[in-house]
Phi, psi and omega in degrees: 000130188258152174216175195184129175236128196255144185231118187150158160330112169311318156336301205269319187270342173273017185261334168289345200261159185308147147303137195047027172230027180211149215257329182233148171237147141255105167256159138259148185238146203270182184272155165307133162066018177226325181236154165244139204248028165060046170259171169284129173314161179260114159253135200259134178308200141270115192251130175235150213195134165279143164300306184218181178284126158095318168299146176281187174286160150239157178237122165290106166313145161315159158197203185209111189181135157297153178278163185112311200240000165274165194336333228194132194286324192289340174307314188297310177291348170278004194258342152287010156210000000 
């Protein structure tokens, strides 16, 4: 069994790994609104995302923010899936 540990922005490493070749990411993702980690902001597309089965969908705008530190509690989630 081969293993390989990526150090880094998830954004950025899972964009390094093959496609159809990983089976788990392990992260920690930071909480809404509480701490700020002195990274350079992200900028997140726009998204549309059900919350939960059975809600209708939303649509999140693009925006430019860490994550962790955007408007709205549903923005933060939509940057989480």
């Amino acid at each position: 069994m081969h293993h390989k540990f990526y150090l880094g922005h998830v954004i950025d490493c899972l964009k390094a790994i093959k496609s159809d070749t990983v089976q788990t990411v392990v992260t920690s993702p930071p909480y809404f609104g509480l701490r700020d980690y002195g990274l350079p902001p992200t900028e997140w597309p726009e998204i549309t995302y059900s919350p939960m089965a059975g809600v209708p969908s939303i649509t999140i705008p693009s925006m430019v923010c860490c994550h962790g530190l955007e408007p709205d509690p549903l923005s933060f989630i939509s940057h989480e899936v």
